[in-house]
PATORMAR-438414 format. One record per atom (N, C-alpha, C): x, y, z. Coordinates in steps of 0.001 Angstrom, whole numbers, padded with zeros to 6 digits, always signed. Atoms other than C-alpha are relative to their C-alpha. Layout:
% residues N
XYZ
...
//
This chain:
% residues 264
-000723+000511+001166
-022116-026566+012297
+000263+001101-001020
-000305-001178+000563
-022728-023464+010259
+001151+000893+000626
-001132-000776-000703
-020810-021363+012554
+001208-000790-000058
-001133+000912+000687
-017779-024342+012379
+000566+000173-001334
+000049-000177+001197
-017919-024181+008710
+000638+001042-000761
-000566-000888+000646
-017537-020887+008063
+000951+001147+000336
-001856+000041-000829
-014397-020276+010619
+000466-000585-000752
-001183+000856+000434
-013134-022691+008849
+000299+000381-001722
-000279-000906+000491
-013523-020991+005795
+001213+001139+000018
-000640-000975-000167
-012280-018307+006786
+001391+000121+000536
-001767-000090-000728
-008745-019511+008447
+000533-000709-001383
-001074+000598+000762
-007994-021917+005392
-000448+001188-001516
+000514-001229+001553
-009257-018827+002979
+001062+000809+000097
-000871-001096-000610
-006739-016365+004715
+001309-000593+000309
-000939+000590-000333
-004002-018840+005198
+000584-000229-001166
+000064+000441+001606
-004337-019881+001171
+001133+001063-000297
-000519-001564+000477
-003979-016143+000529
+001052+000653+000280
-001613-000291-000342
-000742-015777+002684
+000650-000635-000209
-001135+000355+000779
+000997-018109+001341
+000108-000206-001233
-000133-000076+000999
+000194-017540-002063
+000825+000513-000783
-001700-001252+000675
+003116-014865-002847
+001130-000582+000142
-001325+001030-000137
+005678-017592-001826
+000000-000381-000894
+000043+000685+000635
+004887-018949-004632
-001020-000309-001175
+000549+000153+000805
+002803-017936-006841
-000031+002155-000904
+000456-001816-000265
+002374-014252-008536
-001222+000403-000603
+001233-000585+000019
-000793-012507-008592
+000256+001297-000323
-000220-001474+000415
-001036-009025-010333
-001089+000884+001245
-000060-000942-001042
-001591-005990-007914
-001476+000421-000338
+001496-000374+000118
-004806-005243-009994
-000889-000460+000208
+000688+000793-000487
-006421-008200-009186
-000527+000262+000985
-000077-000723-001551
-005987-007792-005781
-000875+000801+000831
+000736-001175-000291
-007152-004523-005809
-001711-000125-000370
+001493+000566+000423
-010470-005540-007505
-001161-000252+001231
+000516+000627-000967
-011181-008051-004773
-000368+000833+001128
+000415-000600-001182
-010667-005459-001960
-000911+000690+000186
+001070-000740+000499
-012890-003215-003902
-001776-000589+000186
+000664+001149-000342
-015223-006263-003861
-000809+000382+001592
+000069+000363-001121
-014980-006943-000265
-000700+001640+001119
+000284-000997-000603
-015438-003440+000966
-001305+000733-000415
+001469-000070+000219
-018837-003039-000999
-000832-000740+000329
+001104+001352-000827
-020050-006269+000748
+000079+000371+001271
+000050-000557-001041
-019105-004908+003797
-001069+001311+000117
+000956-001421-000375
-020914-001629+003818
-001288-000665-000807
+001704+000640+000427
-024118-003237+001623
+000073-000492+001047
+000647+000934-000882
-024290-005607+004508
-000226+000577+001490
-000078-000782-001292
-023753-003206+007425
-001249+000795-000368
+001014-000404+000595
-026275-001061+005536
-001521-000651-000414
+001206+000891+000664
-028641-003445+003817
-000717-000714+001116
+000038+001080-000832
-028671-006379+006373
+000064+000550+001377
-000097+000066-001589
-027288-005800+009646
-000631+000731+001227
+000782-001523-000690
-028481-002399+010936
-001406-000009-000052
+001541+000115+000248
-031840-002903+009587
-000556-001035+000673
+000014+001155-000878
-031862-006541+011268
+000277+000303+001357
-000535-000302-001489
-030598-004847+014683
-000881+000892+000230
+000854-000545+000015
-033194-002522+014455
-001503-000001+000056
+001231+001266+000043
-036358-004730+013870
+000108-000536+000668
-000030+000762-001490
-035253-007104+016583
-000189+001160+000871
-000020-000898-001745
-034712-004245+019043
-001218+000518+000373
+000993-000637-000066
-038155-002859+018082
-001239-001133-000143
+000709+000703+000336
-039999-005818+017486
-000767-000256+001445
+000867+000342-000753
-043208-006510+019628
+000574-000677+001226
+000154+000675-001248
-043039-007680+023385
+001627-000151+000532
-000815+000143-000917
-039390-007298+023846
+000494+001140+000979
-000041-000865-001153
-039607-004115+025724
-000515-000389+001426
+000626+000193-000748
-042040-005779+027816
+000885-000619+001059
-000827+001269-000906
-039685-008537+028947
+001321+000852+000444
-001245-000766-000192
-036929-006418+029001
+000330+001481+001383
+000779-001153-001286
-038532-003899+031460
+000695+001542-000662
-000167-001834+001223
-038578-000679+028592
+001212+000469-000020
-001208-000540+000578
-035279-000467+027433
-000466+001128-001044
+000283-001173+000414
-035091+002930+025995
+000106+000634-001409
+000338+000511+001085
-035954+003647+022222
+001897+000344-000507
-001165-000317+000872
-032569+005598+021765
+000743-000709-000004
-001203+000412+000197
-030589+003148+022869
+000278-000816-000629
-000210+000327+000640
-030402+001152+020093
+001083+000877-000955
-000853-000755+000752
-028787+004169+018122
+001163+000111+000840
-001672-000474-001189
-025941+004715+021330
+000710-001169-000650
-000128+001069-000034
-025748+000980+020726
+001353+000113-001546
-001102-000230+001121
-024503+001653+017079
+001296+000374-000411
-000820-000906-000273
-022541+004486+017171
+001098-000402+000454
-001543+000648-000914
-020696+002845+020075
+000790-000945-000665
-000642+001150+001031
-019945+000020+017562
+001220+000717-000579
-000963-000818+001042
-018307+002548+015364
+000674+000529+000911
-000540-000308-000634
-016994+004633+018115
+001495-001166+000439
-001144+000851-000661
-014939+001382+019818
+000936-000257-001542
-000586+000055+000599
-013737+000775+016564
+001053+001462-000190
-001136-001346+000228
-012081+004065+016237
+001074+000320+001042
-000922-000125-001285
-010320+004059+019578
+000662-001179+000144
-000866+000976+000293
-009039+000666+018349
+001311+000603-000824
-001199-000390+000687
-007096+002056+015916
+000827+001070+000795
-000742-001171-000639
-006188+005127+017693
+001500-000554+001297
-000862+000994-000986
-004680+002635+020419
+001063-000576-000380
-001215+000648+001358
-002660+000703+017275
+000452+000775+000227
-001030-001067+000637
-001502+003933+016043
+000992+000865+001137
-000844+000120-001301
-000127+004847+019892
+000698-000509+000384
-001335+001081-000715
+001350+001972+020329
+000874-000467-000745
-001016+000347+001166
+003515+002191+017121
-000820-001484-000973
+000166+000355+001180
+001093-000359+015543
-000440+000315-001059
+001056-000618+001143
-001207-000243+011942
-000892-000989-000400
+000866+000403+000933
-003937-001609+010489
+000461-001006-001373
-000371+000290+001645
-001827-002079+007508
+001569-000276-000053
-001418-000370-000265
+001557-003084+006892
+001011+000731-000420
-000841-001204+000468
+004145-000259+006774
+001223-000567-001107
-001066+000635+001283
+006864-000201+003878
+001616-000521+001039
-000816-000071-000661
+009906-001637+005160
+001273+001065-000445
+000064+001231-001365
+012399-001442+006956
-000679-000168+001479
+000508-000311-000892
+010069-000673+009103
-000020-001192+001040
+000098+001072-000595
+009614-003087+012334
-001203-000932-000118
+000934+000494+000790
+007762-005915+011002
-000923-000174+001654
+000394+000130-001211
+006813-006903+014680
-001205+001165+000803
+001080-000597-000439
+004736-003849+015389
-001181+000054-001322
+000695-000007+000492
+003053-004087+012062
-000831-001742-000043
+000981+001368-000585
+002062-007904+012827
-001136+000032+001234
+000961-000112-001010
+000530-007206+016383
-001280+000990-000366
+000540-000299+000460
-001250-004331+014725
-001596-000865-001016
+001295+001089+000714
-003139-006924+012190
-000372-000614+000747
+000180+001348-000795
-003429-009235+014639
-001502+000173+001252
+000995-000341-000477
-005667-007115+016785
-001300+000748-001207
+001215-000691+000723
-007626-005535+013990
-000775-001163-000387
+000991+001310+000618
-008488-009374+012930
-000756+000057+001488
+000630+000247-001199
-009472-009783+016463
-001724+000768+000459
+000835-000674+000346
-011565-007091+016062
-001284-000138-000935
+001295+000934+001000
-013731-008624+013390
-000557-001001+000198
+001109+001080-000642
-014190-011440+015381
-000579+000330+000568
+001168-000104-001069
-015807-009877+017776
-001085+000596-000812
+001462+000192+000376
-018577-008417+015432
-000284-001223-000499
+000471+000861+000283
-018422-011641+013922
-001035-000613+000601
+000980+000291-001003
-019452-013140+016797
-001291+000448+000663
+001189+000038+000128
-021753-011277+017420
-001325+000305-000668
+000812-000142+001367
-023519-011100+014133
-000981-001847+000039
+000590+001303-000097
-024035-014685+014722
-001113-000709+000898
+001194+000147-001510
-026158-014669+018089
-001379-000037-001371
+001287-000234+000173
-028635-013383+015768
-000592-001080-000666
+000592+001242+000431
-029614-017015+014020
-000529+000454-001350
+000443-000277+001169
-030377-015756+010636
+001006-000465-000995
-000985+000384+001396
-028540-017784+008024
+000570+000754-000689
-000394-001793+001332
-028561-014636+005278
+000648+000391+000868
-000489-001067-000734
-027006-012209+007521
+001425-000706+000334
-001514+000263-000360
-024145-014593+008967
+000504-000118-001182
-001038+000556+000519
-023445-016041+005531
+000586+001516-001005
-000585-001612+000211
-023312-012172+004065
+001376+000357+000551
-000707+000049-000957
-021354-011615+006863
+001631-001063-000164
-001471+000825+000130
-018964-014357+006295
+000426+000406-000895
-000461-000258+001405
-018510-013661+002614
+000827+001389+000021
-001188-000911+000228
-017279-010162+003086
+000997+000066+001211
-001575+000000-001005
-014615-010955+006120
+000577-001096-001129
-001326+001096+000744
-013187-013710+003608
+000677+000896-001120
-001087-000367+000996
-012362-011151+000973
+000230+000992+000740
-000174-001338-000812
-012019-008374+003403
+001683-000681+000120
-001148+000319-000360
-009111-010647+004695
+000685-000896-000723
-000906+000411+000992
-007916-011912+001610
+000898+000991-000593
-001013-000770+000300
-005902-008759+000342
+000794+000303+001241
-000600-000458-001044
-004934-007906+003950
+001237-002251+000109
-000744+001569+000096
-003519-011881+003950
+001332+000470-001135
-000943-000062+000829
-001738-011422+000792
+000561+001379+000143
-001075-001067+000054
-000225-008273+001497
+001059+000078+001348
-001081+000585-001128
+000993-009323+004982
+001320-000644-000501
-001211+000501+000335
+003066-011799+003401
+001255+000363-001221
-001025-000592+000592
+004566-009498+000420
+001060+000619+000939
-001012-000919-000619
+005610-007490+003146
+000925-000452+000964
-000988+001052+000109
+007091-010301+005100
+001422-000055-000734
-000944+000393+001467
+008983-011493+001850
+000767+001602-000438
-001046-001567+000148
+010383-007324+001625
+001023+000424+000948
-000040-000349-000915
+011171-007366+004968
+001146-001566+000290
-000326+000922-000044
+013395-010533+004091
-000104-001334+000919
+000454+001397-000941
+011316-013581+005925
-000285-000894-000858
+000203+000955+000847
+011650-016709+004343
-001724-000821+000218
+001780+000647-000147
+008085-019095+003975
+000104-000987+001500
-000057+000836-000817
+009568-021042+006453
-000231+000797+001533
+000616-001357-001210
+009593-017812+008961
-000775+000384-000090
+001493-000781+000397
+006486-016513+007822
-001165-000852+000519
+001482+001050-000541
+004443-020076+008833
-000826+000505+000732
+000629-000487-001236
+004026-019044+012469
-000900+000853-000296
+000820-001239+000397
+002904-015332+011550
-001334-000086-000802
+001236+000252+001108
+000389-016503+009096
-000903-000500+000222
+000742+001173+000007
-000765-019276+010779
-000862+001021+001630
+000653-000873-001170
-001774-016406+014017
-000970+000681-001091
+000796-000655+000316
-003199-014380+011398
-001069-000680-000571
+001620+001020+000518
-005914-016502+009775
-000515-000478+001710
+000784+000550-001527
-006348-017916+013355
-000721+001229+000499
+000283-000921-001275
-007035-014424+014996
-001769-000169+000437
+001027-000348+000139
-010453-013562+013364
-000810-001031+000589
+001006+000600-000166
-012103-017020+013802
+000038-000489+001456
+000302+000732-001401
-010604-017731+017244
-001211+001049+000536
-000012-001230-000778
-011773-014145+018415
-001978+000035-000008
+001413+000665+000392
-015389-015554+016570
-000772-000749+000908
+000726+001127-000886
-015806-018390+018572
-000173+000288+001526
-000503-000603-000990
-014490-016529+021679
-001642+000981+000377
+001303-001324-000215
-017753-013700+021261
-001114-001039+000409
+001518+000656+000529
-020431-016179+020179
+000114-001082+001538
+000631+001158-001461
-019637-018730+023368
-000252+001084+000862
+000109-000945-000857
-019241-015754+025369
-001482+000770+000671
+001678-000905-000231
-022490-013788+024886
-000676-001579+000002
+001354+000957+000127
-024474-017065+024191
-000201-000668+001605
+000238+001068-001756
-023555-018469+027727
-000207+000839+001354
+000493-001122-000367
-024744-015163+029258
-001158+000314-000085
+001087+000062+000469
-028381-015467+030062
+000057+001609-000477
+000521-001501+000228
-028348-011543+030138
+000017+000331-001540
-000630-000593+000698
-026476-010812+027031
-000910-001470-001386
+000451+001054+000657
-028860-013957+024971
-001055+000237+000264
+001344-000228+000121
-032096-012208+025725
+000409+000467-001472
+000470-000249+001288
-033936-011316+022182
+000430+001526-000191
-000214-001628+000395
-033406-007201+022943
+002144-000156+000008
-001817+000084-000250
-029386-008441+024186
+000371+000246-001480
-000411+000290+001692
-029079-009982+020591
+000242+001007-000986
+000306-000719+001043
-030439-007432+018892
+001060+001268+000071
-000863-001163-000229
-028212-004572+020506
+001715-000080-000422
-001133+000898+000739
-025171-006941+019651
+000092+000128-001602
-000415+000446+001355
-026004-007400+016116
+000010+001939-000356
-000589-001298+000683
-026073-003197+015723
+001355+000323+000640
-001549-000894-000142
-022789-002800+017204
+001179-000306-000528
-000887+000209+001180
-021653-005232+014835
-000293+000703-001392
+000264-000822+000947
-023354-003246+012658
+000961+001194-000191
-001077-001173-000240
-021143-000061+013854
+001632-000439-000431
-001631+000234-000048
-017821-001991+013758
-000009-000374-001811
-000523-000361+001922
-018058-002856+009915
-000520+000818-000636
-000248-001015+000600
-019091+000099+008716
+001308+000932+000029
-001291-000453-000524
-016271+001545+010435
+001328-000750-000594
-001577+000545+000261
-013742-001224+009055
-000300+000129-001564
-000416-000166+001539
-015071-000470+005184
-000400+001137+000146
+000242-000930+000569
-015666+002869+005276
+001521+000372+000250
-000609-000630-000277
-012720+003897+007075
+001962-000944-000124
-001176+001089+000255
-010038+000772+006442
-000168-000196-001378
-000171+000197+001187
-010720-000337+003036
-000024+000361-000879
+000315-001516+001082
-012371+002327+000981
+001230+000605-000287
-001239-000815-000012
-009526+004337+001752
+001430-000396-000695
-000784+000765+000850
-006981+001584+000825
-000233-000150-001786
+000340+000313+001791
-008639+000936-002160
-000089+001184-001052
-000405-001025+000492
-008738+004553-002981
+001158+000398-000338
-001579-000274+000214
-005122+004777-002740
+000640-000395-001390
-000558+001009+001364
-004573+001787-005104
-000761+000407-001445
+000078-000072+001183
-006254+003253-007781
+000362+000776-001058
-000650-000781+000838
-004388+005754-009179
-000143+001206-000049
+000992-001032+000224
-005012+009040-010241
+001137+001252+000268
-001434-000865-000755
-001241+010862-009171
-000059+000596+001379
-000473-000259-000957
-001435+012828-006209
-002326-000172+000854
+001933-000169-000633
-005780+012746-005594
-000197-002042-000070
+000651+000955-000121
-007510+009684-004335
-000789-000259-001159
+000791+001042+000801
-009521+007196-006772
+000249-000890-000269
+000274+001064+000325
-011047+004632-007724
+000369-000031-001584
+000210+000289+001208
-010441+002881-011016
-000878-000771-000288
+001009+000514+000662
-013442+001880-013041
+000088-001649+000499
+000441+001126-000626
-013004-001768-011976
-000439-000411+001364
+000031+000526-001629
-012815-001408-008468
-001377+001104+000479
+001369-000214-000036
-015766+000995-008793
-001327-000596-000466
+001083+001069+000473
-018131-001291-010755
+000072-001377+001174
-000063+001203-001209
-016748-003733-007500
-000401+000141+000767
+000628-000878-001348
-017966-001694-004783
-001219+000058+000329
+001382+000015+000340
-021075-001058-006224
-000652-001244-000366
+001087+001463-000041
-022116-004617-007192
+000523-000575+001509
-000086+000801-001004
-020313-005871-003786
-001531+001257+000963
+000637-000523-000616
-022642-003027-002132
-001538-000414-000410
+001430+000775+000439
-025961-004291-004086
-000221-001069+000263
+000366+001465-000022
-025618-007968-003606
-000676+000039+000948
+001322+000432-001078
-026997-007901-000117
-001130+000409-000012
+001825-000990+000371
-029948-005451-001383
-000674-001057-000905
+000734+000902+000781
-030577-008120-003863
-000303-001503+000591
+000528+001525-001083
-030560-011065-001015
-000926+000043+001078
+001221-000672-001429
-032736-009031+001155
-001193+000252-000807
+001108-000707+000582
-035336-008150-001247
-000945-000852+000020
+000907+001023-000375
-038465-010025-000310
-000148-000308+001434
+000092+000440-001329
-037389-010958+003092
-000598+000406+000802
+000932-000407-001121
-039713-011319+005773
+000578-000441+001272
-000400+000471-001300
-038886-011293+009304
-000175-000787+000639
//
C-alpha cells in the first residue's frame, strides 16, 4: 500500500506540474528554488540514508554465512556500478541525439521526449530498488526527493512543448508517458527483484539498495546540481544564488536530521 501510494504520488505530482504552464504562470525563481531543494534531498539521502543503509545490510551479521562469503569489496563495485550505469545512460541519450533535458527549440521535440522518458525510467529502477529494502524512512526520503526532482523537469517539459508550438491538447499524451515512466519503471524493479528468490536474499537487497545508492548520486550530482548551477546566474561562471544554496543545504540536512537516532 505504501509502495501504491507513493507512485501515485508521484504520477499525479508530475502530471500537476506539466500541466501547470498551460495555465497557470509560475516565476522561473521559484522553480529554481525547488530544484535546488530536490537535488539536496537527493544527495543527503544517497549520502545520509541509502549508502549507509546498503552498507550495514551487506555487512550485517550472518549474511555472509548464508550467502556463501560474498566478498567484502563487492559492495563498493556494487556502488560505483550504480553510478557507472548511470553514466553510460546518458552517454547512450547523448548518441542517440537524445538529453536529459529539453533542448531550446526548434530543436526536435521527439528526441528530447524519448530522452526524458528514459532518464525517468531510470529512476524507477533505483526506485525500485530502494524499496526491496522495507524501511519506511529511506523509501519515503526517497520518494520525497524524485517528486521534486521531477517537478521542475515536469514543468519545464511542458514550457518547452508550449515553445515548440504544442497545444495542451497535444501535450496530454506526452505528459501523461512522462509522469507514468518513473512509477511504471518502479513497480516494474520492485515485482521484478522481489519475485527472484536470488535477487530477495538479505545480502541481494542490500547490494540493490547501494546501486540505488550510485544511480542518485549520479542523477544530483551530475543532472541537477549542474542545472541548478546554470540557473543561478552569475554571467558567464556557474552559481548558485543564495536561495537555491540555503535549498541544497537544508534539502541535504533533512535526511541527517531523520536519521539521527536511528537504530537498525
Amino acid at each position: 500500500m505504501q509502495l501504491l501510494t507513493t507512485l501515485a504520488l508521484m504520477f499525479f505530482g508530475a502530471l500537476a506540474c506539466g500541466c501547470a504552464p498551460f495555465f497557470l504562470r509560475v516565476k522561473d525563481t521559484h522553480l529554481q528554488t525547488v530544484a535546488a531543494l530536490g537535488a539536496g534531498l537527493m544527495i543527503g539521502s544517497a549520502l545520509a540514508v541509502i549508502i549507509p543503509e546498503g552498507f550495514h545490510a551487506f555487512a550485517e551479521p550472518g549474511h555472509e554465512e548464508h550467502e556463501e562469503g560474498l566478498p567484502e569489496g563487492l559492495a563498493g563495485l556494487v556502488l560505483i556500478c550504480g553510478f557507472l550505469a548511470m553514466l553510460l545512460l546518458d552517454h547512450l541519450q547523448h548518441a542517440a541525439g537524445g538529453s536529459s533535458a529539453p533542448p531550446p527549440p526548434p530543436a526536435d521535440p521527439q528526441s528530447a521526449i524519448t530522452g526524458l522518458l528514459i532518464h525517468c525510467a531510470a529512476d524507477g529502477l533505483a526506485m525500485g530498488a530502494a524499496f526491496l529494502s522495507g524501511d519506511a524512512r529511506l523509501t519515503m526520503l526517497i520518494a520525497a526527493a524524485m517528486v521534486l526532482h521531477k517537478a521542475p523537469m515536469a514543468f519545464g517539459l511542458a514550457t518547452y512543448l508550449m515553445a515548440c508550438q504544442w497545444t495542451f491538447q497535444r501535450s496530454q499524451k506526452t505528459l501523461l508517458l512522462f509522469a507514468a515512466a518513473a512509477p511504471a519503471a518502479t513497480l516494474a524493479t520492485y515485482g521484478l527483484l522481489g519475485s527472484l528468490a536470488v535477487l530477495s536474499s538479505p545480502g541481494a537487497v542490500a547490494l540493490c539498495v547501494l546501486f540505488s545508492g550510485g544511480t542518485f548520486l549520479y542523477a544530483a550530482t551530475m543532472h541537477i546540481l549542474p542545472e541548478v548551477l546554470q540557473s543561478g546566474g552569475g554571467g558567464g561562471h556557474a552559481r548558485m544564488s543564495s536561495s537555491q544554496l540555503a535549498a541544497v543545504a537544508l534539502g541535504s540536512l533533512l535526511p541527517v536530521a531523520l536519521s539521527w537516532g536511528h537504530h537498525h
